[in-house]
C-alpha positions, 0 to 999 in steps of 0.5 A: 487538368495538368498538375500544378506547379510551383518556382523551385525558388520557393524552397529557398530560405527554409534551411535556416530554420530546419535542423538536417536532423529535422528535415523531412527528406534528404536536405531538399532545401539545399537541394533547391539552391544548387541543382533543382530544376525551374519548377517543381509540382506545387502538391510536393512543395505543399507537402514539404511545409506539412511536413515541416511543421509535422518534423518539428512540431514548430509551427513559426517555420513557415510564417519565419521563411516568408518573412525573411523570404529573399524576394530577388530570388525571384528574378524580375517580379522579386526585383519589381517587388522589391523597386516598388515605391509604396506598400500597394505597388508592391502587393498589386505587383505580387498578386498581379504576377503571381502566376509566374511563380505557382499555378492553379492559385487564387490571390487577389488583392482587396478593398472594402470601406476602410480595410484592405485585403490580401487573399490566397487559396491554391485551387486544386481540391486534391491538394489538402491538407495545405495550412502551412503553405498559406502561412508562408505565402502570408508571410511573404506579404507581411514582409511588404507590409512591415517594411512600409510599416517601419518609420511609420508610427500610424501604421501599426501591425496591432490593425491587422488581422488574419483569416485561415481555410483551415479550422483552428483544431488542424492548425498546431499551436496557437496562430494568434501568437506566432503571427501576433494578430487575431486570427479566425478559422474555416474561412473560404480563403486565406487573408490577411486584412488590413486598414486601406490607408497602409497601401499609401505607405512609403517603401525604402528606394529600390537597390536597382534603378529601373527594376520596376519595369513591369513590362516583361512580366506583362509579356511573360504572363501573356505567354504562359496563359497561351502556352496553357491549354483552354481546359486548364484555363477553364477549370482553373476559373470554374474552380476559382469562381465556384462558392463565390459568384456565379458559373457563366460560359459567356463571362468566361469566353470574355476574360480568356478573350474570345467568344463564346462559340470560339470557346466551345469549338476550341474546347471540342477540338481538345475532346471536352465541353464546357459542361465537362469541365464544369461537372469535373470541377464540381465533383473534384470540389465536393470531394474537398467540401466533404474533406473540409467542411465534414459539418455541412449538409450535402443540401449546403453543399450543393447549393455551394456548387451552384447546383439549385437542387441537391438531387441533381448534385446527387444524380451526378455525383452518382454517375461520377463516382459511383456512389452516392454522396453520403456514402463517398463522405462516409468512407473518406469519414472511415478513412481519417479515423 
């Protein structure tokens, strides 16, 4: 699967809560507002927020550039963002084009009973530890939402509450306070919850008349899904579905938009399989099990992968990496210690 990335936009906005002195490299920021190029991989941007956080030991940083994030930075979906007339437009905008702006991403927006949801979780399993980068994206989310909130008295950030991947321990300071909500930890995803009746609220006039014409960014993403090959498509599903509800090859087939044997025949004429891409995916995503979640069994953790056996996770992960799963988990064990 080809390395993610990331709109060197995302940079922008930082420099005004970052000292030079506490840059973790030579002024990146400014770098992104005059020669940087149109994209950047999205595990060095990742990278960048970590050591932010770690430089300065002030965990709002993130949080305060997504809030304050210039959204026409980012040219025609900013300008959509931005011309949306209620809160729900604008977030279905952001979620709906965000693969126009970062790569290998799971961000949807949810309804369940009274609540709504934003969520967020980049999917490439060798890009961790990336707490801060979700609290930048969340922050640009809360941004659409206090502006809706603004002026009205019934749609208060005290209803709002925060979900994280990361576990409380790994996250410096306390998160509660800096995004004023309540906050749980070890979640499967990150998200920001709300009450439903927020997506109806208003959101001021858009600057540009006519910014809100979603039909080029429509082309764009048709675009770039064509320009991706099928096995990163297809890994960036698998990865996005494992956990969460079942693998189906005909499923998959349907969303890309062709049949199943078109599917198999396209993925052999790029030297790959359905079932390679699946087994890829699942050893890349136990790696990260056993980073993450180092109190799960490997039994729980096969199961999480989809596999109804854990032998037959072993036996595979076997003759992937060489070792047996618990020996792999001892090592990375070893090794943060």
């Amino acid at each position: 699967m080809a390395p993610a990335t990331v709109r060197a936009e995302a940079m922008q906005g930082w420099e005004s809560y970052l000292p030079d002195s506490e840059l973790p490299c030579p002024n990146p920021c400014a770098a992104a507002s005059q020669a940087m190029p149109e994209s950047m991989p999205l595990a060095e941007f990742v990278r960048f927020s970590e050591q932010v956080v770690a430089r300065t030991r002030d965990v709002t940083i993130p949080w305060l550039a997504g809030g304050t994030y210039d959204l026409a930075a980012l040219g025609p979906l900013g300008n959509a963002i931005n011309a949306a007339g209620k809160v729900g437009s604008a977030l279905r905008r952001l979620v709906d084009y965000f693969s126009l702006l970062q790569d290998c991403t799971d961000i949807r927006l949810g309804l369940e009973d009274d609540m709504a949801s934003v969520s967020y979780r980049i999917l490439d399993p060798d890009i961790w530890p990336r707490h801060n980068d979700a609290m930048f994206t969340l922050g640009i989310v809360g941004q659409i939402l206090k502006r809706g909130i603004v002026g009205h008295p019934g749609g208060g950030w005290d209803k709002i509450e925060f979900a994280f991947e990361a576990d409380a321990h790994e996250m410096r300071g306390d998160i509660g306070k800096v995004v004023r909500a309540p906050c749980t930890f070890g979640a499967d995803s990150n998200q920001i919850r709300f009450p439903a009746a927020m997506l109806d609220l208003a959101l001021p006039a858009p600057a540009l008349p006519g910014a809100g014409d979603v039909r080029l960014l429509s082309r764009s993403i048709v675009e770039k899904r064509r320009k991706t090959p099928l096995v990163d498509r297809l890994s960036q599903m698998v990865l996005r579905d494992l956990n969460t509800c079942g693998i189906e090859q005909e499923r998959f087939a349907r969303e890309i938009g062709m049949s199943s044997r078109t599917m198999r025949r396209k993925l052999t004429e790029q030297g790959s399989s359905f079932q390679q891409v699946l087994d890829e995916c699942r050893m890349r995503q136990a790696v990260f099990e056993f980073r993450v979640r180092p109190d799960l069994s490997i039994a729980q953790i096969a199961l999480r992968l989809g596999y109804a056996e854990h032998s037959n996770f072993t036996r595979a992960f076997h003759r992937w990496s060489g070792v047996s799963p618990q020996a792999y988990r001892a090592k990375l064990a070893a090794t943060a210690h």
